[in-house]
C-alpha positions as CSV (number, residue, x, y, z in Angstrom):
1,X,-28.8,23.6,-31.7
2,X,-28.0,25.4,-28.5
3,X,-28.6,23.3,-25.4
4,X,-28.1,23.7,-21.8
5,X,-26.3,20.5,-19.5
6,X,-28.5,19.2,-17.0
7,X,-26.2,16.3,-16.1
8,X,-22.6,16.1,-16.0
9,X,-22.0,13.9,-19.4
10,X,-18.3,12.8,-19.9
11,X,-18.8,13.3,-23.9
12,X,-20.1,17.2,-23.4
13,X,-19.1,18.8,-20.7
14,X,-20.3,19.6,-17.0
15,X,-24.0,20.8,-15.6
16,X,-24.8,24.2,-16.5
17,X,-22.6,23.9,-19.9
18,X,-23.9,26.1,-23.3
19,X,-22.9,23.7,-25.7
20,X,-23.5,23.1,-29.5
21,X,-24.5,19.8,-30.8
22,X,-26.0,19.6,-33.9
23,X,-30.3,19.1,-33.9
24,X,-30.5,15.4,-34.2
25,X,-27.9,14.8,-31.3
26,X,-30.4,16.8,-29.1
27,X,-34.0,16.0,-30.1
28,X,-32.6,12.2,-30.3
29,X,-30.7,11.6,-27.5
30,X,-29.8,14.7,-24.9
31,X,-33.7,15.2,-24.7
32,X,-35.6,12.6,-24.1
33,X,-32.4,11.4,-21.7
34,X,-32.9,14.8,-19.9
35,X,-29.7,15.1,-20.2
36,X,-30.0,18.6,-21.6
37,X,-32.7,21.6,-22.0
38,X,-33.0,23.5,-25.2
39,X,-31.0,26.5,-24.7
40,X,-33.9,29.4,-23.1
41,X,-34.3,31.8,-21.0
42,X,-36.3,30.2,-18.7
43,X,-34.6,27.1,-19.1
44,X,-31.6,28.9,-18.0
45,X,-33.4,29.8,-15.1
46,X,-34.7,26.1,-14.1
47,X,-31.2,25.1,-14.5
48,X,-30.2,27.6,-11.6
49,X,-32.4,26.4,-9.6
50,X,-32.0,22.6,-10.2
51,X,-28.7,23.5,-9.1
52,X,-29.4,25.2,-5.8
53,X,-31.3,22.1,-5.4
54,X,-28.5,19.7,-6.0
55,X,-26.1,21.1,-4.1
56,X,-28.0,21.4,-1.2
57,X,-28.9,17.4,-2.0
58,X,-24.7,16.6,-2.5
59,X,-24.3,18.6,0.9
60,X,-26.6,16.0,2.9
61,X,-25.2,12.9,0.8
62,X,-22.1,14.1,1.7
63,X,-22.7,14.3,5.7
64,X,-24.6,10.8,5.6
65,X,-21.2,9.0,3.8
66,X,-18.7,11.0,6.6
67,X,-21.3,9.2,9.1
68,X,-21.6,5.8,7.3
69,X,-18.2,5.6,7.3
70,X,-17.3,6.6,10.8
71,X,-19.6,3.5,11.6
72,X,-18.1,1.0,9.3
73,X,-14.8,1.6,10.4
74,X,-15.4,-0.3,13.7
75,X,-17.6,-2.8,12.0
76,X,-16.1,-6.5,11.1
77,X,-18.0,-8.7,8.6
78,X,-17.1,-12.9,9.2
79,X,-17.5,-14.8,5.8
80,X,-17.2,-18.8,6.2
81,X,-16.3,-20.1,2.6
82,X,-15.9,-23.7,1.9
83,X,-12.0,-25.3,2.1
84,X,-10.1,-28.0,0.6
85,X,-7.1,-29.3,1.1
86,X,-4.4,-27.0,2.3
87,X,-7.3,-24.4,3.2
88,X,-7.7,-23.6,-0.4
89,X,-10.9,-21.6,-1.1
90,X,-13.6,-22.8,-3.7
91,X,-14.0,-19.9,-6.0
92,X,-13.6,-16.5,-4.0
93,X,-15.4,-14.1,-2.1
94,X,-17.1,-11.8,-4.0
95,X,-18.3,-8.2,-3.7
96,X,-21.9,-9.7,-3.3
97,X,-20.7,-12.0,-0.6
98,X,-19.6,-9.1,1.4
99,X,-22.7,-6.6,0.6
100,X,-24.5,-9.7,2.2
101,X,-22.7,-9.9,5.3
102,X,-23.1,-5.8,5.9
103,X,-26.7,-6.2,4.9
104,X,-27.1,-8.4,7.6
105,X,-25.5,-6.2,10.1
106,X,-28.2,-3.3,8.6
107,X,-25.5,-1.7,6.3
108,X,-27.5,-1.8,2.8
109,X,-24.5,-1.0,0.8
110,X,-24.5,-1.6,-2.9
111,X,-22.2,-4.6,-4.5
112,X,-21.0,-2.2,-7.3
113,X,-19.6,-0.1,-4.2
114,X,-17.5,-2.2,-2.8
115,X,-13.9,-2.5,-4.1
116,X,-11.9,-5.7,-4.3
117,X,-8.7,-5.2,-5.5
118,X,-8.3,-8.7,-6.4
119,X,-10.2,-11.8,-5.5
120,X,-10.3,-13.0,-2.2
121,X,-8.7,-16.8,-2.4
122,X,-7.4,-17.6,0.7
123,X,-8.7,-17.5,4.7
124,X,-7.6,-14.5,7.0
125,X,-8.8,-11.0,7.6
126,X,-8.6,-8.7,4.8
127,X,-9.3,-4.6,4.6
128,X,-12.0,-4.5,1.9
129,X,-12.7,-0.7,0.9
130,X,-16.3,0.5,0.2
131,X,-16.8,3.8,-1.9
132,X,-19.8,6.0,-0.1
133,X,-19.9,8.9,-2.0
134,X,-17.1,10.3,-4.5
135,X,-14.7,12.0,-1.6
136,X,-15.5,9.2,0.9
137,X,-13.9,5.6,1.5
138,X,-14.8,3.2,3.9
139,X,-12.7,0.3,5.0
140,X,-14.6,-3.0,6.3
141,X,-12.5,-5.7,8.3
142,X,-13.8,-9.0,6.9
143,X,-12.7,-12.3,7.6
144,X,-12.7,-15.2,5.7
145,X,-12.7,-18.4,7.8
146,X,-13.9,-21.9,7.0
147,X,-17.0,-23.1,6.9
Protein backbone atom coordinates (compact mmCIF):
# COMPACT_ATOMS: atom_id res chain seq x y z
CA UNK A 1 0.00 0.00 0.00
CA UNK A 2 1.06 3.42 -1.03
CA UNK A 3 1.00 5.94 1.70
CA UNK A 4 1.99 9.50 2.20
CA UNK A 5 4.24 10.71 5.62
CA UNK A 6 2.45 13.06 7.71
CA UNK A 7 5.13 13.01 10.41
CA UNK A 8 8.69 12.63 10.28
CA UNK A 9 8.99 8.78 11.57
CA UNK A 10 12.74 7.66 12.11
CA UNK A 11 11.70 3.94 10.77
CA UNK A 12 10.16 5.56 7.22
CA UNK A 13 11.33 8.45 6.24
CA UNK A 14 10.52 12.33 6.39
CA UNK A 15 7.03 14.32 6.02
CA UNK A 16 5.85 14.43 2.58
CA UNK A 17 7.61 10.85 1.88
CA UNK A 18 5.75 8.26 -0.97
CA UNK A 19 6.60 5.22 0.71
CA UNK A 20 5.58 1.49 0.44
CA UNK A 21 4.64 -0.51 3.46
CA UNK A 22 2.80 -3.39 3.06
CA UNK A 23 -1.39 -3.08 3.97
CA UNK A 24 -1.36 -4.25 7.49
CA UNK A 25 1.69 -1.87 8.54
CA UNK A 26 -0.67 0.94 7.37
CA UNK A 27 -4.32 0.21 8.31
CA UNK A 28 -2.73 -1.08 11.74
CA UNK A 29 -0.44 1.27 12.80
CA UNK A 30 0.56 4.48 10.34
CA UNK A 31 -3.35 5.19 10.23
CA UNK A 32 -4.93 5.26 13.15
CA UNK A 33 -1.38 6.99 14.50
CA UNK A 34 -1.91 9.59 11.67
CA UNK A 35 1.22 9.12 10.97
CA UNK A 36 0.48 8.65 7.33
CA UNK A 37 -2.44 9.19 4.65
CA UNK A 38 -3.29 6.65 2.07
CA UNK A 39 -1.49 7.71 -0.92
CA UNK A 40 -4.42 10.23 -3.03
CA UNK A 41 -4.76 12.92 -4.83
CA UNK A 42 -6.34 14.87 -2.56
CA UNK A 43 -4.43 13.63 0.15
CA UNK A 44 -1.44 14.77 -1.60
CA UNK A 45 -2.97 18.02 -1.64
CA UNK A 46 -3.85 18.21 2.35
CA UNK A 47 -0.38 17.19 2.86
CA UNK A 48 0.85 20.52 1.04
CA UNK A 49 -1.05 22.36 2.87
CA UNK A 50 -0.41 20.77 6.36
CA UNK A 51 2.95 21.69 5.43
CA UNK A 52 2.51 25.39 4.61
CA UNK A 53 0.89 25.25 7.88
CA UNK A 54 3.76 23.83 9.78
CA UNK A 55 6.33 25.66 8.63
CA UNK A 56 4.72 28.80 9.27
CA UNK A 57 4.03 27.08 13.00
CA UNK A 58 8.22 25.98 13.20
CA UNK A 59 8.92 29.75 12.01
CA UNK A 60 7.06 31.24 15.27
CA UNK A 61 8.48 28.38 17.59
CA UNK A 62 11.56 29.23 16.31
CA UNK A 63 11.41 33.19 17.12
CA UNK A 64 9.76 32.35 20.69
CA UNK A 65 13.02 29.87 21.62
CA UNK A 66 15.69 32.80 20.14
CA UNK A 67 13.62 35.07 22.71
CA UNK A 68 13.33 32.48 25.67
CA UNK A 69 16.76 32.10 25.46
CA UNK A 70 17.98 35.63 25.23
CA UNK A 71 16.03 35.87 28.68
CA UNK A 72 17.43 32.92 30.35
CA UNK A 73 20.77 33.73 29.66
CA UNK A 74 20.71 36.49 32.40
CA UNK A 75 18.52 34.55 34.62
CA UNK A 76 20.21 32.53 37.85
CA UNK A 77 18.18 29.86 39.53
CA UNK A 78 19.44 29.31 43.70
CA UNK A 79 18.82 25.52 44.77
CA UNK A 80 19.42 24.96 48.67
CA UNK A 81 19.97 21.08 48.98
CA UNK A 82 20.55 19.47 52.29
CA UNK A 83 24.61 18.86 53.49
CA UNK A 84 26.49 16.53 55.46
CA UNK A 85 29.59 16.42 56.53
CA UNK A 86 32.29 17.89 54.31
CA UNK A 87 29.27 19.66 52.32
CA UNK A 88 28.44 16.39 50.76
CA UNK A 89 25.05 16.58 48.99
CA UNK A 90 22.10 14.01 49.84
CA UNK A 91 21.24 12.61 46.53
CA UNK A 92 21.58 15.27 43.63
CA UNK A 93 19.88 17.95 42.02
CA UNK A 94 17.77 16.87 39.46
CA UNK A 95 16.34 18.13 36.17
CA UNK A 96 12.96 18.45 38.12
CA UNK A 97 14.58 20.38 40.90
CA UNK A 98 15.77 22.91 38.45
CA UNK A 99 12.37 23.13 36.11
CA UNK A 100 11.02 24.06 39.75
CA UNK A 101 13.19 26.80 40.43
CA UNK A 102 12.61 28.40 36.61
CA UNK A 103 8.89 27.71 37.15
CA UNK A 104 9.07 29.86 39.99
CA UNK A 105 10.74 32.66 38.30
CA UNK A 106 7.63 32.16 35.42
CA UNK A 107 9.96 30.10 33.07
CA UNK A 108 7.53 26.93 32.50
CA UNK A 109 10.16 24.88 31.02
CA UNK A 110 9.77 21.17 30.70
CA UNK A 111 12.13 18.59 32.94
CA UNK A 112 12.80 16.40 29.88
CA UNK A 113 14.32 19.72 28.35
CA UNK A 114 16.75 20.33 30.54
CA UNK A 115 20.21 18.67 30.17
CA UNK A 116 22.42 17.55 32.97
CA UNK A 117 25.39 16.09 31.91
CA UNK A 118 25.91 14.38 35.03
CA UNK A 119 24.39 14.63 38.43
CA UNK A 120 24.84 17.56 40.39
CA UNK A 121 26.64 16.25 43.78
CA UNK A 122 28.39 18.95 45.21
CA UNK A 123 27.56 22.94 46.15
CA UNK A 124 28.77 25.82 43.71
CA UNK A 125 27.35 27.34 40.54
CA UNK A 126 27.01 25.18 37.70
CA UNK A 127 25.99 26.03 33.76
CA UNK A 128 22.97 23.81 33.27
CA UNK A 129 21.90 23.83 29.50
CA UNK A 130 18.10 23.79 28.52
CA UNK A 131 17.09 22.61 24.86
CA UNK A 132 14.17 25.23 23.48
CA UNK A 133 13.64 24.11 20.23
CA UNK A 134 15.96 21.71 18.05
CA UNK A 135 18.55 24.71 16.83
CA UNK A 136 18.38 26.56 20.20
CA UNK A 137 20.25 26.04 23.61
CA UNK A 138 19.81 27.88 26.60
CA UNK A 139 22.31 28.00 29.50
CA UNK A 140 20.77 28.62 33.14
CA UNK A 141 23.37 29.68 36.05
CA UNK A 142 22.15 27.63 39.01
CA UNK A 143 23.61 27.43 42.21
CA UNK A 144 23.52 24.90 44.56
CA UNK A 145 24.09 26.11 48.22
CA UNK A 146 23.08 24.66 51.52
CA UNK A 147 20.11 24.57 52.97
Amino acid sequence: MKVILRKNFDQLGKIGDLIDVKDGYARNFLLPRQIAYIATKGNIRALEEEKQQLAKKEVKELEAAKILAAELENVSITIPVKVGEEDKIFGSVTSQMIANALKEKNYNIDKRNIDLEEPIKALGIYSVNVKLHSEINAVVKTWVVRE
